[in-house]
N, C-alpha and C positions, 0 to 999 in steps of 0.2 A: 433883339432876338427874343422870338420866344419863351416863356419860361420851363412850359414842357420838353421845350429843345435841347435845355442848358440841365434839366434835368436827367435827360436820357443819354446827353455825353457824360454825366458825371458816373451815373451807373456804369458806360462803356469801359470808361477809365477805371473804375474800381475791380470791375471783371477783367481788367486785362494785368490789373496790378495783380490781383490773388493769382492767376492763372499763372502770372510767372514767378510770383514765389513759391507757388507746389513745384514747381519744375525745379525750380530751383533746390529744392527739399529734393524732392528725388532724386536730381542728377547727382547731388552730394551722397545722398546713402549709398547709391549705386557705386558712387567713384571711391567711399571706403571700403566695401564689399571686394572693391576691385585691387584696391591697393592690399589688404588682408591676402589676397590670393595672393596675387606677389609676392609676399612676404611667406606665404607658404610652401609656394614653387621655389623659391633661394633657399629656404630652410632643406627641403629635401633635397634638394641638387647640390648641396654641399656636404651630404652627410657620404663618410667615408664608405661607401660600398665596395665601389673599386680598388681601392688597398685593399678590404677585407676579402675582396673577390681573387685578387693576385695574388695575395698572401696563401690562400688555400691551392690555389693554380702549381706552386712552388712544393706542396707536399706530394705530388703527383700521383693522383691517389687511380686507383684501379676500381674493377670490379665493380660491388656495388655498389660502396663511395663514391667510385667515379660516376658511375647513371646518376645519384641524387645532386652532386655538385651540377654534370651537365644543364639538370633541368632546372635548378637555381640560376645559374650562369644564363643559360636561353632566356632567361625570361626575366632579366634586368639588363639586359643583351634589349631585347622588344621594349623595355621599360623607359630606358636611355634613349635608345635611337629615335622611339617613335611617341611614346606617351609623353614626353616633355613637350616635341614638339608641336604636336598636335595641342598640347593645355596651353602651349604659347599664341598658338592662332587664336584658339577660343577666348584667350582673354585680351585682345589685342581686339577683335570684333568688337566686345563687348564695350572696350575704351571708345571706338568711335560710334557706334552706337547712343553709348551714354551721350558724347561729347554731340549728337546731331540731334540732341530731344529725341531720342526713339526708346522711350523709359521702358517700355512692356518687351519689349525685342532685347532690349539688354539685360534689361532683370532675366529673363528666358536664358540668356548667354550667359550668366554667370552662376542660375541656380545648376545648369549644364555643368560650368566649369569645378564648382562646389563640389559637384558629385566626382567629378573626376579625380578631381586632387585627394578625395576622399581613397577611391578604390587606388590609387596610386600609391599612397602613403601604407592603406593595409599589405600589397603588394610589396612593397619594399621593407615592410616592421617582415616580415613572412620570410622573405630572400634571406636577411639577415639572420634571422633566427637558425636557420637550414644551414647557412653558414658556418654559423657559431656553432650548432651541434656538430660538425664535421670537423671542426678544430678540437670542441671539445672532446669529444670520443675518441681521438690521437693521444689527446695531453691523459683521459683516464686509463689506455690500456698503456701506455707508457712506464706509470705508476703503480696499473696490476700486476702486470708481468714480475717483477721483481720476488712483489710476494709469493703469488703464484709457484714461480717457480723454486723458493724458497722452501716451500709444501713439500714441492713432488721433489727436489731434491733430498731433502730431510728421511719423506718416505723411502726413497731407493736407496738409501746411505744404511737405513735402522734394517730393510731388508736383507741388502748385501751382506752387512756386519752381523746379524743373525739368522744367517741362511737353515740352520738345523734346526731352528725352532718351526718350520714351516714345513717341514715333513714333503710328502709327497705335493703338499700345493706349492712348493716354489716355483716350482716350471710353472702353470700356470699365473704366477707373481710377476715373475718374468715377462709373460708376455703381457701382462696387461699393462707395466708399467713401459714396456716398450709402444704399445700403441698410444701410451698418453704423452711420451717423448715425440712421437708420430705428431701430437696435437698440437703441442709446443714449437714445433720446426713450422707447421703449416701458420702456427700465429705469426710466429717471426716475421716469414714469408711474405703475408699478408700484410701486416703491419709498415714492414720495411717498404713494401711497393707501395703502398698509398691505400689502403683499404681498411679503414681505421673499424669500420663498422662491422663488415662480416669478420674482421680479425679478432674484434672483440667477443661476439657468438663464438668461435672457435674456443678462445681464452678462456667463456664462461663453460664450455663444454668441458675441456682440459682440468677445468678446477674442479668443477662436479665431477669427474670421473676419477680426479687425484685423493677426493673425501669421500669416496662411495669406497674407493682400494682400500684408504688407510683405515676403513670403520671394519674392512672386512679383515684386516689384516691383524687387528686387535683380536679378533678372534679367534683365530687360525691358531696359535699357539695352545689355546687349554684345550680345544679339541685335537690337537696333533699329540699333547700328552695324554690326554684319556685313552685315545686310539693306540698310542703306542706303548701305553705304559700300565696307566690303572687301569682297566679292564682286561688287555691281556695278563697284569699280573692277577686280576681276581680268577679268571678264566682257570688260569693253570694251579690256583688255589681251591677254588672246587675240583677240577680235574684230580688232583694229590688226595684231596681230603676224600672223592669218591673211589677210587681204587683204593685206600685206606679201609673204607668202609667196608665194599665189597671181600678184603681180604677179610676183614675178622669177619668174615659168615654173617653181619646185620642184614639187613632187610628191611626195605623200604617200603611206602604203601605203594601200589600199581598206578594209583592218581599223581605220582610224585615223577615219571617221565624223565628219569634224569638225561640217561643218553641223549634223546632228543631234544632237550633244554639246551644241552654241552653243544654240542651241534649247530642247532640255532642260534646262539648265542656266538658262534665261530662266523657262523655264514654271515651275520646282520655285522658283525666289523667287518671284514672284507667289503662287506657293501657299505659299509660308512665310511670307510677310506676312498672307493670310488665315489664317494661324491663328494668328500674332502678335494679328491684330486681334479675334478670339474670344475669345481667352487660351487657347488651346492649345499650351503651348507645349513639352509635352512631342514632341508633331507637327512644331512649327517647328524644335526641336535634331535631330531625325530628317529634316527635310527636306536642313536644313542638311549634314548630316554626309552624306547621299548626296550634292547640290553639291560639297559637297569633293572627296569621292573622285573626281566628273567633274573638277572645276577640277586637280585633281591630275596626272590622267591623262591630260589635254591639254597642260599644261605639261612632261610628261614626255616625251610624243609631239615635242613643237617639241623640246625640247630636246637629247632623240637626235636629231632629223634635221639641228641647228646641229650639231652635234657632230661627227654621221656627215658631214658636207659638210667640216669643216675635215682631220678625218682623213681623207677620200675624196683631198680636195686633195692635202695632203701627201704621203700613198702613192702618188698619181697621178703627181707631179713624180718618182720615184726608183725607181715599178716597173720601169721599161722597162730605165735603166740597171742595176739589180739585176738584171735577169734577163739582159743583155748579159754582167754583170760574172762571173754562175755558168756560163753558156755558156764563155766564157774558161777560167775555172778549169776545168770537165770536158774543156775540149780540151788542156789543159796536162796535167789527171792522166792523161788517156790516152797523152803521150806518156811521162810518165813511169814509167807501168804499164809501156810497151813496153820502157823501158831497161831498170826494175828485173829483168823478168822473163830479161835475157839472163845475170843472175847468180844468181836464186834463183826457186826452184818454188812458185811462190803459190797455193796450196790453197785463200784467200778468196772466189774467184769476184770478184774486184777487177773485170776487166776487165770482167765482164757486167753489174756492177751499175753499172759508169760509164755503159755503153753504155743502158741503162735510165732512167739519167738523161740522157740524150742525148735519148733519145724524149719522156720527158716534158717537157724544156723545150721541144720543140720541141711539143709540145702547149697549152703553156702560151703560148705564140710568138704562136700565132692567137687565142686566151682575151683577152690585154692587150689585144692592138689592137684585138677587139672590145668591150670595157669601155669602155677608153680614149675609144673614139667614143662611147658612151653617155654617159660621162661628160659630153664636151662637149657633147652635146644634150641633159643635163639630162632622157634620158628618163626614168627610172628614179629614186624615192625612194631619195637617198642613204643609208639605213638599210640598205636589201638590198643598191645596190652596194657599200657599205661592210663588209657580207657576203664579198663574191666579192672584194674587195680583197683582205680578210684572211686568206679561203683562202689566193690566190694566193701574198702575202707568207709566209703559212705553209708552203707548200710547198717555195717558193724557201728558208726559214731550214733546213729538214730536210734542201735537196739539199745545201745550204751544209756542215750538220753533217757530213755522212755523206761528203764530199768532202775534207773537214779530216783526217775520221778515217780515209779512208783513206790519204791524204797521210802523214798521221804512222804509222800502221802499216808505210808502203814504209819511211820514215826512218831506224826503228825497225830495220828489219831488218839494218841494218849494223851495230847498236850491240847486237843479240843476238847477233850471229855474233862481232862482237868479244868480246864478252862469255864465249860459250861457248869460244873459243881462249883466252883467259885460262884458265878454269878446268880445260882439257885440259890444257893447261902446268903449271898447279900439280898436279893428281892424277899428271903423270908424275912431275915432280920430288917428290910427297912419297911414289909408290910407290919410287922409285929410294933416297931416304932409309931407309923402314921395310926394305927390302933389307938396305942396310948397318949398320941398327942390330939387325938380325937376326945379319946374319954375326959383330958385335962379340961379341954374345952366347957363341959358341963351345961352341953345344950339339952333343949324339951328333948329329941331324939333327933334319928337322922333321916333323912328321905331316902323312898325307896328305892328312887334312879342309884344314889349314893350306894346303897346297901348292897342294892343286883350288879354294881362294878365294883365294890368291893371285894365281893365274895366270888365272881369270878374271876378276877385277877389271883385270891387267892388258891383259887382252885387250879389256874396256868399253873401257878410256881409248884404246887401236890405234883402235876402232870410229869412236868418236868423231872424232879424228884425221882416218880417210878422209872422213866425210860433210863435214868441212870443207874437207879439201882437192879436194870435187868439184868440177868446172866450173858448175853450179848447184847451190846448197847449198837445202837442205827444212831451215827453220828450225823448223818446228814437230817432224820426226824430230830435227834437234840437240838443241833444247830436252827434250825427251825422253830425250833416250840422256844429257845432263849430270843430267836428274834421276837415273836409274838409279846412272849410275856414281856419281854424290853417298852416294848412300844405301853402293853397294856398297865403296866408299875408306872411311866410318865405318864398316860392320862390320868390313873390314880392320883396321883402328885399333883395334878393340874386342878383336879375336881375337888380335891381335899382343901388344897387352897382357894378354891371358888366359891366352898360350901362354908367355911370358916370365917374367911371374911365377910363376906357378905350379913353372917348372922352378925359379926361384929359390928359392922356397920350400920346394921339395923335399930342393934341396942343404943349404940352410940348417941346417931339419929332421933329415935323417939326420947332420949333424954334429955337431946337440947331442945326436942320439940316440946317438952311439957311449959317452957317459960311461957305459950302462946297459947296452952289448953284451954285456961280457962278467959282468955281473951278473943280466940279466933274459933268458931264452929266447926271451919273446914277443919283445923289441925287437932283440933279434939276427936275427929271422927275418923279419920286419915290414921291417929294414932291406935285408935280402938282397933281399924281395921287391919294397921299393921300386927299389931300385940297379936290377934288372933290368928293372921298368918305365920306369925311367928312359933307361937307355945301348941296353936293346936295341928295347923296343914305342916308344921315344918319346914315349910317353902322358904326359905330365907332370903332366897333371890328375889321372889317378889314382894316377903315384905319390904324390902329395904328399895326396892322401886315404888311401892306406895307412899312412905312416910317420904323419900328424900323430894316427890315430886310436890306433895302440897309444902315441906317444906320450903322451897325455891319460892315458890308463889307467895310465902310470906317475909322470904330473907334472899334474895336473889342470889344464887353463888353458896351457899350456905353449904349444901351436900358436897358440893365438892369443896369448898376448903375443908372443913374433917377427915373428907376422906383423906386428901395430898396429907394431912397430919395424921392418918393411923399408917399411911405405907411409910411414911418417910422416919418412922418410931420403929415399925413391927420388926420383931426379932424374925432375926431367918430359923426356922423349923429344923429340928434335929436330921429331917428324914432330908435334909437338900445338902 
């Protein structure tokens, strides 16, 4: 035989060995694909539906329990009957298929069957679930009920047993608690026939409506006592206290409306009772709360006008003599205005403003005694006389003030005049000291800046002097001329000590300068020039900046340590 021959059966043979071991592969994946499904068809077809489905069949349920059970039931009713069997053809195809090599046709039949089993299983997890919520919402209203009713009995027991605390809303109590006994029989009802679901909506109705009562019924009581107790007992305490009033002859202001306060205040409880007796009573706390503000503002009205009468009394009993008592006084400051003024120049306008107050009391004079009489005839709501009281008394405290204050200004004025002759006495006596603590000194002379602030500070303190020793003294010009000469005695002081030192410094300086006269030219010539500012210009300031600066330049530091040694020695001056 050929050898091409024996070559091309050997290849035939190899193609037909592979070709049936792919088949071979395949038909096995296929065939556990297949048995998997099997195994998932016996897993669901065993799972207890239909007990679960009997089990709720036996609660016989109604309504709309019943429609949703219905269409769970229909449609595992369809599930049974017909989707099992039809998955059973489908995979039954797919076995002899497999089993006749037709791999693509079966794989086809069993990814088919895959999906099926698929939607079959979500279909039956669904049934169940629907099931289960319809058992369950039996076993929960079951359980509610008890509390529930627990509620709305508790509430009807605390109403019954305190029927007077609910005033006119009991009737109203009454029926609402009868229509939630209404809710409660329709639950039952519900419940009992098989309709666990809408019996449940009812139950949740009946509760909500059992704690909407009892939140309203918490309130019902402080408004059934304000209604029937505190306000009509405030009501008929104004009413008392206003025919009190009007018998003793008072008088209110016209803005005070009492009748028609009384009134409105009658009318708005009557209408806050009807809407207690409604259950309105977000209406009746708004009623209320305007009463208030009337009952308020009526008791505040009486209560300024007791008030304004005891204060009117009082101030009544002690205006006349308060106003006697500040007449005296301004006749007294005016004579004493007249003495003061024979020894000093009062610049205040004293005299005009007393006399000003002269007018006004005498304004005020006719003002009281016409009050006064008003008072006694009770014409006039003592709130507004109590007004014009307190003017008056106001007026009277401000002449009073202003009568003191100029009292004590005249007073005053002897104890500034004294005052300023003290301090002319001292500025003489401590210019006469800096005098002689000058001449101690025993300088060439003094400069003239020195001399022209000498002699006019001495000439402030002369000034001074005369304005005191006038026949009337101007305390406000003394006061004046001691501030000046104040200021002008410390610069004195200042310049004395500038002028003093400085010379000392001077001397000081050119005598530790001679140790370099005749060694240094600059400090021999430096010193010449100081000596000569010194003995002949006087300048003391600038000798003592000439010598100290060439002396630096030959002993660095040098002027300033003598100085820090003559302040840190220098005796303090008699005049400090």
């Amino acid at each position: 035989m050929p050898k091409s021959i024996i070559i091309a059966i050997i290849i035939l043979l190899a193609v037909v060995v592979i070709f049936y071991a792919i088949a071979m592969v395949l038909r096995k994946q296929t065939e556990n694909r297949i048995l998997a499904l099997e195994k998932r068809k016996e897993d669901l077809f065993d799972l207890p539906v239909q007990e679960e489905v009997d089990a709720v069949k036996k609660l016989h349920l109604v309504g709309q329990s019943q429609t949703i059970f219905r269409e769970w039931n229909q449609k595992w009713i369809d599930l049974s009957a017909n989707s099992f069997a039809d998955l059973e053809n489908h995979i039954f195809e797919a076995e002899q298929l497999n089993d006749s090599f037709r791999f693509i046709r079966a794989r086809a039949s069993v990814d088919a069957s895959e999906g099926q089993i698929k939607l079959m299983e979500e279909d039956v997890l669904s049934i169940r679930d629907g099931i289960s919520e319809l058992t369950k919402q039996e076993t929960i209203n079951s359980a509610k009920i008890q509390d529930s009713l627990d509620l709305y009995d508790t509430l009807r027991s605390e109403i019954a047993d305190n029927a007077g605390k609910y005033g006119v809303a009991i009737t109203e109590l009454q029926v609402q608690l009868k229509n939630i006994e209404t809710e409660f029989t329709q639950f039952v009802d519900l419940n009992s026939t098989g309709d666990p679901i809408e019996a449940s909506e009812v139950l949740e109705t009946a509760e909500e409506h059992t704690i909407a009562l009892g939140a309203i019924a918490e309130r019902i009581p402080a408004l059934v006592e304000e209604l029937t107790q505190t306000y009509p007992a405030q009501l008929e305490e104004l009413t008392e206290g206003y025919e009190a009033f009007k018998a003793q002859d008072l008088k209110l202001p016209d803005s005070a409306k009492v009748d028609d306060r009384l009134q409105e205040i009658s009318d708005d409880l009557a209408q806050a009772m009807i809407f207690l007796e409604n259950f309105e009573l977000d209406r009746a706390d708004a009623q209320l709360e305007k009463m208030k503000l009337n009952l308020d503002g009526l008791y505040e009205i009486f209560s300024d006008e007791y008030k304004a009468r005891r204060d009117v009394a009082n101030n009544a009993a002690i205006i006349k003599d308060y106003l006697t008592h500040t007449r005296t006084n301004n006749k007294n400051l005016l004579l004493e205005i007249d003495h003061v003024s024979q020894n000093y120049i009062l610049t205040g306008n004293e005299m005009g403003l007393v006399r000003g107050f002269q007018e006004e009391l005498e304004t005020l004079d006719s003002g009281v005694s016409e009050i006064l009489d008003v008072i006694k005839e009770n014409a006039q709501p003592y709130s507004l006389l109590g007004k014009e009281v307190d003017i008056i008394i106001s007026t009277l405290d401000d002449i009073e003030k202003n009568q003191v204050k100029i009292s004590s200004d005249l007073q005053n004025l002897r104890k500034q005049e004294k005052a300023a002759q003290d301090v002319a006495d001292t500025f003489d006596r401590e210019i006469r000291i800096l005098k002689r603590y000058v001449e101690k000194r025993n300088l060439p002379g003094l400069p003239q800046a020195y001399l022209d602030k000498f002699f006019a500070t001495s000439e402030r303190v002369q000034t001074l002097f005369k304005e005191l020793n006038k026949v009337k003294v101007n305390i406000d010009g003394v006061n004046h001329l001691v501030d000046v000469a104040t200021e002008d005695v410390a610069n004195l002081k200042d310049a004395t000590d500038e002028m003093v030192d400085k010379a000392r410094l001077a001397e000081d300086l050119m005598q530790y300068g001679n140790r370099y006269k005749t060694t240094n030219e600059r400090i021999a010539k430096s010193i010449a020039r100081a000596y000569q500012l010194f003995e002949r210009d006087r300048n003391y300031a600038v000798s003592f900046e000439e010598i100290s600066v060439a002396l630096d330049e030959v002993e660095p530091g040098a002027s300033e340590r003598i100085s820090n040694v003559y302040y840190n020695t220098k005796p303090t001056p008699d005049y400090r």
